[in-house]
OpenMM code with the backbone's topology and positions (N, CA, C; nanometers):
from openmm import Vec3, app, unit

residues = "UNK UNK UNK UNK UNK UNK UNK UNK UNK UNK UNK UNK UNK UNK UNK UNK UNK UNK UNK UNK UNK UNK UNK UNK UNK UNK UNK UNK UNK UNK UNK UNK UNK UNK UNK UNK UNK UNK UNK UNK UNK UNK UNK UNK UNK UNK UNK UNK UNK UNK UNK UNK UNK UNK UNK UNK UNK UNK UNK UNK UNK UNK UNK UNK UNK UNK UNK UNK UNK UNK UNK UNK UNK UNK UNK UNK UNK UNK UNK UNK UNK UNK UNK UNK UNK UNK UNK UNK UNK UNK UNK UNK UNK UNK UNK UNK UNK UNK UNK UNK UNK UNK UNK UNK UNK UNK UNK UNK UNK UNK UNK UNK UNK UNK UNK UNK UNK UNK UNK UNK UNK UNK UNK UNK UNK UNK UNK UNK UNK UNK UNK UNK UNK UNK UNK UNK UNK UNK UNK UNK UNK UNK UNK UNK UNK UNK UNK UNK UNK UNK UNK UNK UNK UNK UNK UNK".split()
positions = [
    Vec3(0.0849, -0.1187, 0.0000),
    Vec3(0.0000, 0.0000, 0.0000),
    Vec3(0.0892, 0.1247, 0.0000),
    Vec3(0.0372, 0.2154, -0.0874),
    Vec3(0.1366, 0.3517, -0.0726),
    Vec3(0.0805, 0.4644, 0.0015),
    Vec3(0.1084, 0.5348, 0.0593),
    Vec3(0.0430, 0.6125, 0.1605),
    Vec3(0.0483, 0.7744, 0.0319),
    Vec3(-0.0713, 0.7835, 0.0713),
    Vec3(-0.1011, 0.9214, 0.0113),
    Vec3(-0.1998, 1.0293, 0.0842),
    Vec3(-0.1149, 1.1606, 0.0199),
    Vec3(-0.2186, 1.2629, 0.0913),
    Vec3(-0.2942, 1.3444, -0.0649),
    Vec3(-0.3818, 1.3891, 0.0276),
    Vec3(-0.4576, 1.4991, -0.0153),
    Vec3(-0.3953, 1.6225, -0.0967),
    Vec3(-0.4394, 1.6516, -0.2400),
    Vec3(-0.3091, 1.7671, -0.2744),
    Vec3(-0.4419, 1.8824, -0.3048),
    Vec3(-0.5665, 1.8173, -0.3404),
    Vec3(-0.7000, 1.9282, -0.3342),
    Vec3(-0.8025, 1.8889, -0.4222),
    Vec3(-0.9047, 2.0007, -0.4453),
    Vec3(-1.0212, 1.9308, -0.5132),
    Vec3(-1.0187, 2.0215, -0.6581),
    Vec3(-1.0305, 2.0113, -0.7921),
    Vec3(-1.0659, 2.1010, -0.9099),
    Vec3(-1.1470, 2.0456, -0.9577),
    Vec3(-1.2311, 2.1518, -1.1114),
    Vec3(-1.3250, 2.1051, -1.1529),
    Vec3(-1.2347, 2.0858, -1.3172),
    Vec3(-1.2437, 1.9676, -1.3782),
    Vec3(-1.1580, 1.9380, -1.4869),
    Vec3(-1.2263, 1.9663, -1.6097),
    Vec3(-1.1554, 2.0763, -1.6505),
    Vec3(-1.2418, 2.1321, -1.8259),
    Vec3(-1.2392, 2.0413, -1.9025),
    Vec3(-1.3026, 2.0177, -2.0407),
    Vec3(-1.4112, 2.0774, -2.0379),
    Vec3(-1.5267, 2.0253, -2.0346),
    Vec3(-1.5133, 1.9143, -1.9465),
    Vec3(-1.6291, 1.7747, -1.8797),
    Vec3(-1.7291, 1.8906, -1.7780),
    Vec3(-1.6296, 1.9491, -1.7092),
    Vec3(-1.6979, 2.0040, -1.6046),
    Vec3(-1.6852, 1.9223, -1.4658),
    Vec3(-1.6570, 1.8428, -1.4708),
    Vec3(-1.6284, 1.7229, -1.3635),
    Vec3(-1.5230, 1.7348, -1.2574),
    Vec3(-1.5701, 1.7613, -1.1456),
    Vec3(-1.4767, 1.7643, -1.0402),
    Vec3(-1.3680, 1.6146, -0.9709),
    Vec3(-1.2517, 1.6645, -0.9796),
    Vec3(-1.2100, 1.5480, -0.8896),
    Vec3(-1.0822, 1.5810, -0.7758),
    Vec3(-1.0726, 1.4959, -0.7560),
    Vec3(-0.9770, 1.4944, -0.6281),
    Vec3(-0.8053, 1.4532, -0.6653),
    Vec3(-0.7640, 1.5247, -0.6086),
    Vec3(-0.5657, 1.4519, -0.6680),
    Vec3(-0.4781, 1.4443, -0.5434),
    Vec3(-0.4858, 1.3205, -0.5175),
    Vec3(-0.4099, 1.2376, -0.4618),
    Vec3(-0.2286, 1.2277, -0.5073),
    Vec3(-0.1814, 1.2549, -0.3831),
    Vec3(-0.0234, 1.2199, -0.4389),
    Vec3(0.0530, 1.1112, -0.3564),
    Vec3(0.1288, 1.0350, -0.4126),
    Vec3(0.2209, 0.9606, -0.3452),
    Vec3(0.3193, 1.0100, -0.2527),
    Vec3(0.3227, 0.9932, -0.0620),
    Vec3(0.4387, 1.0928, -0.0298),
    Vec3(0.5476, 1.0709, -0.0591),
    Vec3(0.5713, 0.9306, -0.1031),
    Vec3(0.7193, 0.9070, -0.1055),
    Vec3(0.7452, 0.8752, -0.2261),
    Vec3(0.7166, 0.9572, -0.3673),
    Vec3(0.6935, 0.9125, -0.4853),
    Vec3(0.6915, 1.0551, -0.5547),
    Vec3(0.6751, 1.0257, -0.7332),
    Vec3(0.6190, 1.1029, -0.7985),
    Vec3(0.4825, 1.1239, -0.8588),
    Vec3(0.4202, 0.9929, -0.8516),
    Vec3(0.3017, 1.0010, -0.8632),
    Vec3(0.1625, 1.0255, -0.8173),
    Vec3(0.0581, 1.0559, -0.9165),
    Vec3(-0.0407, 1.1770, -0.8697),
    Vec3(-0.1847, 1.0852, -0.9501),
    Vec3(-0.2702, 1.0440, -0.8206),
    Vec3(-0.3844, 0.9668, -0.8893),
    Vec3(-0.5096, 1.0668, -0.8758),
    Vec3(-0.5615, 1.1238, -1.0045),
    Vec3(-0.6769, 1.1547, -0.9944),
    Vec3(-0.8148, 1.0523, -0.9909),
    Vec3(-0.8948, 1.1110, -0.9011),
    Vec3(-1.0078, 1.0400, -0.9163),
    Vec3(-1.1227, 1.1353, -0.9415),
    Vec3(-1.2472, 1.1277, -1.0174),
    Vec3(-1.3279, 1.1858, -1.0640),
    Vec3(-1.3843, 1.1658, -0.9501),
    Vec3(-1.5011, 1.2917, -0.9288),
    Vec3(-1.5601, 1.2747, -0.8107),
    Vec3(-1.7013, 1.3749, -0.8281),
    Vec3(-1.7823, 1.3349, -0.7460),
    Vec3(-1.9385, 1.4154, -0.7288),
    Vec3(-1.8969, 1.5914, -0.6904),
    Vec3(-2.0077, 1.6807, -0.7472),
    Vec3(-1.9925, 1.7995, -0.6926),
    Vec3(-2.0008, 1.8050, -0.5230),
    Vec3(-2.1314, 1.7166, -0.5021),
    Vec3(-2.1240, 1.7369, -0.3708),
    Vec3(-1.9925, 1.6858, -0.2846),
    Vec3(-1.9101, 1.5555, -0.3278),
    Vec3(-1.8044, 1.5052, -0.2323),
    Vec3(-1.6878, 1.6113, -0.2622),
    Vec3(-1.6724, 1.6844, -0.3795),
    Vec3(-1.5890, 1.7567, -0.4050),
    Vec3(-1.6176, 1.9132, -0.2805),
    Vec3(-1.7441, 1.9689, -0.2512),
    Vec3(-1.7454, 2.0261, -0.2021),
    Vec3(-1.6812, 2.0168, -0.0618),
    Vec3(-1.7593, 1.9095, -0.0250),
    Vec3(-1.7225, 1.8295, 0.1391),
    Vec3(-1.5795, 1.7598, 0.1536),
    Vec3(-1.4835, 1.7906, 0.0545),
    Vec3(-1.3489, 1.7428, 0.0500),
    Vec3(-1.2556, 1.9006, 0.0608),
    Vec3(-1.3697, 2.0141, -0.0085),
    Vec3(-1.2741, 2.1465, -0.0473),
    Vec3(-1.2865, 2.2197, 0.1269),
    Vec3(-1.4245, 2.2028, 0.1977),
    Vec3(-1.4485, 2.2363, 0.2898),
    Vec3(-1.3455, 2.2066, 0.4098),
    Vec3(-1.3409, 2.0689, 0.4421),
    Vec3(-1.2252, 2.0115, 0.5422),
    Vec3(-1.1361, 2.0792, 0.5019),
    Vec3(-1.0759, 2.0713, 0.4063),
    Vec3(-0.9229, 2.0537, 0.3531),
    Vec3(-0.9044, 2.2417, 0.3884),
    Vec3(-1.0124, 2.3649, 0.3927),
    Vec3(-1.0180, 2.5108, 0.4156),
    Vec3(-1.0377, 2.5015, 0.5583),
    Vec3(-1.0839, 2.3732, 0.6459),
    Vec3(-1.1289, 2.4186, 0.7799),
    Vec3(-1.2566, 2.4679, 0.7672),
    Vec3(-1.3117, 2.4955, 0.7107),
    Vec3(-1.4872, 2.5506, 0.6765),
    Vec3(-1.5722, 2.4070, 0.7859),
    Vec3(-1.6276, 2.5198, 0.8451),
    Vec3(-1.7104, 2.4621, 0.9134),
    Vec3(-1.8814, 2.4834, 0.8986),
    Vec3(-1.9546, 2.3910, 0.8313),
    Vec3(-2.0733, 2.4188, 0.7929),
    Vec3(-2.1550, 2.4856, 0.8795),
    Vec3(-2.2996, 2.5637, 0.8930),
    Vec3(-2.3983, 2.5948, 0.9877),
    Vec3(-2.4355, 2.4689, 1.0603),
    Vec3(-2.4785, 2.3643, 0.9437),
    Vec3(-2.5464, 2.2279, 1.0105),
    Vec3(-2.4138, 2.1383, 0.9549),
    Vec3(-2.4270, 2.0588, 1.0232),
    Vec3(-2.2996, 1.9163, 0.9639),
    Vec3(-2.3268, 1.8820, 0.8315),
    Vec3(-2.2254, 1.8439, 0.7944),
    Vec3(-2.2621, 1.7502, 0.6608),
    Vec3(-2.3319, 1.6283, 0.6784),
    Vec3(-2.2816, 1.5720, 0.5595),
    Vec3(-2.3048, 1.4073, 0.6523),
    Vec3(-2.1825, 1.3382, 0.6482),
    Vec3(-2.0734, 1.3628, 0.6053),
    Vec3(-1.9359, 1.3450, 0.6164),
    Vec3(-1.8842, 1.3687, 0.7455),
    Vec3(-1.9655, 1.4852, 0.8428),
    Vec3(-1.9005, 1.5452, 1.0015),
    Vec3(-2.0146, 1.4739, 1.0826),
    Vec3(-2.1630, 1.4864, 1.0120),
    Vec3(-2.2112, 1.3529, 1.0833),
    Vec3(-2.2076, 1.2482, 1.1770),
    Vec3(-2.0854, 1.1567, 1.0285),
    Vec3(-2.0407, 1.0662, 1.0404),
    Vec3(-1.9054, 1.0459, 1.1454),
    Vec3(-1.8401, 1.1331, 1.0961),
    Vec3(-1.7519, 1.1652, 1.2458),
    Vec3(-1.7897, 1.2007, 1.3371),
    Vec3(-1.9127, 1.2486, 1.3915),
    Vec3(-1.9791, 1.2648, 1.4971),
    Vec3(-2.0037, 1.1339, 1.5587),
    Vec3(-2.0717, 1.0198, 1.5348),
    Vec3(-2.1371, 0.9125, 1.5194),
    Vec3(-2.0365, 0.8495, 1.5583),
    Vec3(-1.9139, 0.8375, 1.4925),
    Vec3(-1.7754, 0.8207, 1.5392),
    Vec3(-1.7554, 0.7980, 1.7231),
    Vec3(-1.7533, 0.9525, 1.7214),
    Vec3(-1.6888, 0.9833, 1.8293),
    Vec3(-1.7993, 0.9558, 1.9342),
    Vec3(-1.8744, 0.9717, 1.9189),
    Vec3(-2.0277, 0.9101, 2.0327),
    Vec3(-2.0253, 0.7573, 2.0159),
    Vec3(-2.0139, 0.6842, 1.9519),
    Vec3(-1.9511, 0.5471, 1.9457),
    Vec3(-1.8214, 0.4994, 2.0290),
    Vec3(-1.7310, 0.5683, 2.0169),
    Vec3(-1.6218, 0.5640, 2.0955),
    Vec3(-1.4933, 0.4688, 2.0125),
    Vec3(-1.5566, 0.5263, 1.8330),
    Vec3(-1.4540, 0.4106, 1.7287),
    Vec3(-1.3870, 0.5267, 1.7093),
    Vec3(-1.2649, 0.5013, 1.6043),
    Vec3(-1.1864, 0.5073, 1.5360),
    Vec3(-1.1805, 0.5029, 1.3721),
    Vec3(-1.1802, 0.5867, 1.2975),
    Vec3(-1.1582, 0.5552, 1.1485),
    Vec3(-1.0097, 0.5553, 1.1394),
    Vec3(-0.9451, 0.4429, 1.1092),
    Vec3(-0.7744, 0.4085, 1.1682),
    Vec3(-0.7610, 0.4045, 1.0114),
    Vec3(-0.7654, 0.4050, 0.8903),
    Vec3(-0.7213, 0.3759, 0.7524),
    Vec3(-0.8447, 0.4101, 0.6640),
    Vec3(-0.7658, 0.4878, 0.5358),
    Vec3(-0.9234, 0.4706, 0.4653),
    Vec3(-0.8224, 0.3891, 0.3179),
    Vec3(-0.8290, 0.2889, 0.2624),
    Vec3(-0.7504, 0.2160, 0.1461),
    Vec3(-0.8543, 0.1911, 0.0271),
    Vec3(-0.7816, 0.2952, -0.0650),
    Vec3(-0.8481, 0.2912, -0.2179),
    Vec3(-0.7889, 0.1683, -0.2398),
    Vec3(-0.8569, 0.0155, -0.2790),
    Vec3(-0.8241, -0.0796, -0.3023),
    Vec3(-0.7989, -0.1325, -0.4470),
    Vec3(-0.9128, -0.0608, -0.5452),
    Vec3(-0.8902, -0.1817, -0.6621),
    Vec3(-0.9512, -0.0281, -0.7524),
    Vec3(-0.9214, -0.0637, -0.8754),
    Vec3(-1.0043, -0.0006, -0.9897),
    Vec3(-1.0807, -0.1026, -1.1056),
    Vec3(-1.1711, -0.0856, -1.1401),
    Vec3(-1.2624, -0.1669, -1.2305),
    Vec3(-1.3732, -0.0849, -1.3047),
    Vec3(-1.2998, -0.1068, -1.4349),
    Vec3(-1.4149, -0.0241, -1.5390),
    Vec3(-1.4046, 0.1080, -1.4815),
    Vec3(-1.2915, 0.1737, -1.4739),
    Vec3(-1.2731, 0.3098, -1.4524),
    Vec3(-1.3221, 0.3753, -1.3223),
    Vec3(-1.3757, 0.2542, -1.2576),
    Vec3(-1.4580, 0.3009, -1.0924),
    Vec3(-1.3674, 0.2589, -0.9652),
    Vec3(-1.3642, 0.3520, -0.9103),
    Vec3(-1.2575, 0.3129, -0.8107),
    Vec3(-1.3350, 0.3084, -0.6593),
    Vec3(-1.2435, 0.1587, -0.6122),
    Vec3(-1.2911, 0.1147, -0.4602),
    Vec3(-1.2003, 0.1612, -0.3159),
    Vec3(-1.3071, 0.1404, -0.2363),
    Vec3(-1.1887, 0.2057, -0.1197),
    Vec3(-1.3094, 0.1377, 0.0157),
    Vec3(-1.2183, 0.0913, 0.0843),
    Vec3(-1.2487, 0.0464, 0.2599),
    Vec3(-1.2243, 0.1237, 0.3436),
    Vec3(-1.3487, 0.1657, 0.4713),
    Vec3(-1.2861, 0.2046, 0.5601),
    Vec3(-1.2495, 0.0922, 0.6519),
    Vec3(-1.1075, 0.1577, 0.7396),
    Vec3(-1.0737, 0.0428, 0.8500),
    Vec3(-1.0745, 0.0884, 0.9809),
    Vec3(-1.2242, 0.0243, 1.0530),
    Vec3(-1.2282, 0.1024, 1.1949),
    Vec3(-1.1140, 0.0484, 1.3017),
    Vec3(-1.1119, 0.1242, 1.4061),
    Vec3(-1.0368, 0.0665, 1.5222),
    Vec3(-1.0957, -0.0642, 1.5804),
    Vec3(-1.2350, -0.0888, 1.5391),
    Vec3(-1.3017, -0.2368, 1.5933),
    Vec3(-1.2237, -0.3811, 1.4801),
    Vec3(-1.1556, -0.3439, 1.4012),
    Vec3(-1.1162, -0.4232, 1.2767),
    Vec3(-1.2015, -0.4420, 1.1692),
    Vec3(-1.3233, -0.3762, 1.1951),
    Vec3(-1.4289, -0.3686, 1.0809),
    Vec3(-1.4033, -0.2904, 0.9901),
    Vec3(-1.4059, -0.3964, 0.8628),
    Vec3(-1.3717, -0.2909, 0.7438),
    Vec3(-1.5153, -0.3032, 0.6868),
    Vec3(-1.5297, -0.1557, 0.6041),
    Vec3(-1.6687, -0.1169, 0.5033),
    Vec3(-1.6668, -0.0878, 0.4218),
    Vec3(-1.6682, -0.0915, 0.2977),
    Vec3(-1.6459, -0.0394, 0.1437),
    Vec3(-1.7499, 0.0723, 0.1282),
    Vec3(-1.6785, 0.1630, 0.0707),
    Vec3(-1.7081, 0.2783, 0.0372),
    Vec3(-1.6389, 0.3670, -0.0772),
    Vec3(-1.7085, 0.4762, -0.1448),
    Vec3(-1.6639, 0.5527, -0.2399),
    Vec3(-1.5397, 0.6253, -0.1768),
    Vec3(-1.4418, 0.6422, -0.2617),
    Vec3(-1.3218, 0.6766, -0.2031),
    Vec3(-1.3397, 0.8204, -0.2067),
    Vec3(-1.4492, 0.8651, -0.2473),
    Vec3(-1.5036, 1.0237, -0.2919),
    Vec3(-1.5100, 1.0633, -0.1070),
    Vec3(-1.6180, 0.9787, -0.0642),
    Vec3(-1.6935, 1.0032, 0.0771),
    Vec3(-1.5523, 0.9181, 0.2074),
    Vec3(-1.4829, 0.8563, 0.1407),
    Vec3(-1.3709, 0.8022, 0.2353),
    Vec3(-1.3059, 0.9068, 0.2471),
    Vec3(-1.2669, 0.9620, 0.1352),
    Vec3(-1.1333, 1.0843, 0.1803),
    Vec3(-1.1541, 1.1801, 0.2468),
    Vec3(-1.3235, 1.2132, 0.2307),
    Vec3(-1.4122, 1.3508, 0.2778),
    Vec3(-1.3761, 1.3010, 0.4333),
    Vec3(-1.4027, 1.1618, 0.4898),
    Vec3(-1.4105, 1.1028, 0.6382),
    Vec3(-1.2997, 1.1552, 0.6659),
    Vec3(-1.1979, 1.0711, 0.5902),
    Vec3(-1.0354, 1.1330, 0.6644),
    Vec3(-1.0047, 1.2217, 0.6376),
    Vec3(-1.0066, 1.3663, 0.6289),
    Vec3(-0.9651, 1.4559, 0.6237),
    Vec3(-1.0442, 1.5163, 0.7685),
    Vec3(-1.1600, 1.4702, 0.7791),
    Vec3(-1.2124, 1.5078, 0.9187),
    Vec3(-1.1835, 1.4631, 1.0287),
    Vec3(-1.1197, 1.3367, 1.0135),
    Vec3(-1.0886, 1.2707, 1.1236),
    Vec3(-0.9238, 1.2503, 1.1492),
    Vec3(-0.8232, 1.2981, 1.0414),
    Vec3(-0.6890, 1.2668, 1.0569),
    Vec3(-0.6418, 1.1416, 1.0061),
    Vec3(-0.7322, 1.0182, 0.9319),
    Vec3(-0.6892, 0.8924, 0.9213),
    Vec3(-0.6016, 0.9429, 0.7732),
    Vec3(-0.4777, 0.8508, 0.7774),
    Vec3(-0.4286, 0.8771, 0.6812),
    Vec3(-0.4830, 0.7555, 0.5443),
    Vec3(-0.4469, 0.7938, 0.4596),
    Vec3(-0.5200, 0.7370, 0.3121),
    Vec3(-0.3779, 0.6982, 0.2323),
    Vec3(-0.4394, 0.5469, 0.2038),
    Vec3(-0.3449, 0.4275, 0.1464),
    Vec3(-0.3808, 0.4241, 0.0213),
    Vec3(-0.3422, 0.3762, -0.0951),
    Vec3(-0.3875, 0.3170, -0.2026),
    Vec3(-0.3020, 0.2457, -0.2774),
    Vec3(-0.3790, 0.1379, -0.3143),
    Vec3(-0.3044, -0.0086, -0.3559),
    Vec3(-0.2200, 0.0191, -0.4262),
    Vec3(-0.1164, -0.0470, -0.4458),
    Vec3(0.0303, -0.0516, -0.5605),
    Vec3(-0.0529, -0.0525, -0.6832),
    Vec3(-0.1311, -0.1878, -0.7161),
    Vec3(-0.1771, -0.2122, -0.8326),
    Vec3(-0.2558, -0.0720, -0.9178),
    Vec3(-0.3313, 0.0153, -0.8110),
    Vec3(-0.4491, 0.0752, -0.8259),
    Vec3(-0.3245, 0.2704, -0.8771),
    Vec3(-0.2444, 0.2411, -0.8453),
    Vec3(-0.1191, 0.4095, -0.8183),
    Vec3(-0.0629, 0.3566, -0.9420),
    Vec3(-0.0001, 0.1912, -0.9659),
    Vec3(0.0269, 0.1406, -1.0866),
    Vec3(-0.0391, 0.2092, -1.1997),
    Vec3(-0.1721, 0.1606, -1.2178),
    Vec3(-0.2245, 0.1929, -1.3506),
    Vec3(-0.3104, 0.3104, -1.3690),
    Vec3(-0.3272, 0.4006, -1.2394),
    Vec3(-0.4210, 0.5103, -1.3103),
    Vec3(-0.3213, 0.6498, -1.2519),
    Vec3(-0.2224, 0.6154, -1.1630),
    Vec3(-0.1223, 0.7137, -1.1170),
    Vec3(-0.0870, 0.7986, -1.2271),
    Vec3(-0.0346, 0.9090, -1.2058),
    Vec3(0.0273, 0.9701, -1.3544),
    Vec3(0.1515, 1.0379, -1.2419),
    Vec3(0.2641, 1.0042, -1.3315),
    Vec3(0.4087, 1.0105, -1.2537),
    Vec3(0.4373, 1.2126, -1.3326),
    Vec3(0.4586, 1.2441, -1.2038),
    Vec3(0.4932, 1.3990, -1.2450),
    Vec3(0.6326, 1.4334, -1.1696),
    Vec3(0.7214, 1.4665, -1.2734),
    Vec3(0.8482, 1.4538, -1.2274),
    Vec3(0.8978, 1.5764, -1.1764),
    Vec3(0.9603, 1.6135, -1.0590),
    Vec3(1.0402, 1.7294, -1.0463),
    Vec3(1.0285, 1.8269, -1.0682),
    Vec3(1.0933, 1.8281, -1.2260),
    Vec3(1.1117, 1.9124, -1.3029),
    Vec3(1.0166, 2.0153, -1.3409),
    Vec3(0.8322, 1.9090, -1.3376),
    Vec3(0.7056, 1.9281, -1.3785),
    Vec3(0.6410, 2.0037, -1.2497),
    Vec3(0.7207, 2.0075, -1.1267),
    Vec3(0.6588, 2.0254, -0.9881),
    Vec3(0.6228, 2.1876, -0.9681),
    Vec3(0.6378, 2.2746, -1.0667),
    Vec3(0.5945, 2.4057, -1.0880),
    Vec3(0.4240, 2.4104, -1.1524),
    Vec3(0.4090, 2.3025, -1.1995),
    Vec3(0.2518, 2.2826, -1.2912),
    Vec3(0.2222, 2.2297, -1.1264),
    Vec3(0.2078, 2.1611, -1.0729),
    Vec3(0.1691, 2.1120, -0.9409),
    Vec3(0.1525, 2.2466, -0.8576),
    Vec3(0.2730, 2.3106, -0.8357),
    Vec3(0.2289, 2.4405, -0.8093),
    Vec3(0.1143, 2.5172, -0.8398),
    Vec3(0.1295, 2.5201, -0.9771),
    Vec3(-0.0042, 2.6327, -0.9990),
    Vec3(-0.1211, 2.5798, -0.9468),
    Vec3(-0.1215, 2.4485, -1.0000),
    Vec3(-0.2468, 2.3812, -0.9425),
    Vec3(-0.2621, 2.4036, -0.8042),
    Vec3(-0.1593, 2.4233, -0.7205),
    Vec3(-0.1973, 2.4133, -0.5696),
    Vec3(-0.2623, 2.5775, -0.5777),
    Vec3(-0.1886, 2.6778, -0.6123),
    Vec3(-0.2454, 2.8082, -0.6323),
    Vec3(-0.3487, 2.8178, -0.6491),
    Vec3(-0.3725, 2.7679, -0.7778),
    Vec3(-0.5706, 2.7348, -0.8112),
    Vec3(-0.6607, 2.6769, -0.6437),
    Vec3(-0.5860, 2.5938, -0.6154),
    Vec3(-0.7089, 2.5191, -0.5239),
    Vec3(-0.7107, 2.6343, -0.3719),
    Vec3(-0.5803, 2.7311, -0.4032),
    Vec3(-0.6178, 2.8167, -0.2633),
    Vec3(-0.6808, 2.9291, -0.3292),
    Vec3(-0.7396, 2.9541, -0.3926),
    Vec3(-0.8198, 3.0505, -0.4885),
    Vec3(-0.9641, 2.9861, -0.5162),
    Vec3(-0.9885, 2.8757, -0.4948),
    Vec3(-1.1521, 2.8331, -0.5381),
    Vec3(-1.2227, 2.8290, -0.3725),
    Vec3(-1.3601, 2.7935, -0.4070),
    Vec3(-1.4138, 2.7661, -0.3282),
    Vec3(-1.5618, 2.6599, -0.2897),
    Vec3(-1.5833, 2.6076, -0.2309),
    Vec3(-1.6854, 2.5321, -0.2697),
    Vec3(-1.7864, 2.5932, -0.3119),
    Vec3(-1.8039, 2.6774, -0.2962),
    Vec3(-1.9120, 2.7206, -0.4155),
    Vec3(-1.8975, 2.7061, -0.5610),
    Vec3(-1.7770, 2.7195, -0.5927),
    Vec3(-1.7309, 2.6575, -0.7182),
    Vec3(-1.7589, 2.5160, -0.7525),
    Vec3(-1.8525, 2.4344, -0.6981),
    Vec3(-1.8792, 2.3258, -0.7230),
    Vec3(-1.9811, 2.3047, -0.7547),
    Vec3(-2.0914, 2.4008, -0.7135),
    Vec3(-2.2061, 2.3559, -0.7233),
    Vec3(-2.2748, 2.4327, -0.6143),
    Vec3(-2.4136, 2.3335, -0.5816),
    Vec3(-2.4903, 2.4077, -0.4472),
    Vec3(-2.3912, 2.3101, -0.3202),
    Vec3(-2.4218, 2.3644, -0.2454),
    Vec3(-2.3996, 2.3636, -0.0678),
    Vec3(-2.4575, 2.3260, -0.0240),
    Vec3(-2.4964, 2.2324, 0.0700),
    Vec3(-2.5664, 2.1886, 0.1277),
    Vec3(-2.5299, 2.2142, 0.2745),
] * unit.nanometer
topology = app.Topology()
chain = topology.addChain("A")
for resn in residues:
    res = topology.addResidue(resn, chain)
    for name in ("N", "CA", "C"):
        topology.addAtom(name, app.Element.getBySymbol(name[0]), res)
């Protein structure tokens, strides 16, 4: 498993389609995943500290969490198939749950769990951005401190 963080959320011209970009920390590679307006919102929100009027259902869920007295200890994008990508959460009870890696990442970013994704899965949809290229990564990071979830859509 390769451990990856969060690099932000954009909306990709000229689909219109928001997704999420994932990077390898100890690597060059950068896995986008296409993603819902709404998970894109609830991914741009955490990642600003934005704290809604009412919860999401992403803080919800970390609510529910913490009144439970679990743990979201791993969230692992596992497999890709037909362009759709899988992901488990792994509680502190050892219960794992499959889930959209859209609404997994939204969890861990609220909760601190760090986010894995399979060799096989960084293998074939990763896109390796070298060094050299790490100024385009830049801008992109520029862009994502310049948008806002409203840029996604409605709010909930």
């Amino acid at each position: 498993m390769k451990h990856m963080e969060v690099v932000g959320v954009r909306v990709e011209m000229p689909s219109n389609q928001p997704i999420v970009l994932l990077k390898e920390t100890d690597g060059e590679r950068y896995l986008p995943i296409w993603i819902g307006a709404v998970e894109a919102t609830a991914i741009a929100l955490a990642q600003q500290g934005v704290m809604p009027a009412r919860p999401l259902t992403h803080d919800l869920f970390r609510d529910v969490l913490d009144a439970l007295d679990a743990d979201l200890t791993t969230v692992n994008i596992t497999s890709l198939s037909d362009g759709i990508f899988y992901a488990e959460l792994v509680f502190s009870n050892g219960v794992e749950v499959s889930a959209r890696p859209s609404d997994s990442i939204a969890l861990a970013l609220r909760t601190g769990a760090p986010i894995y994704a399979h060799e096989d899965v960084v293998e074939e949809a990763g896109v390796p951005i070298p060094d050299e290229q790490e100024d385009e990564v830049e801008k992109f990071r520029e862009f994502l401190d310049q948008i806002s979830p409203e840029d996604f859509g409605r709010t909930t």
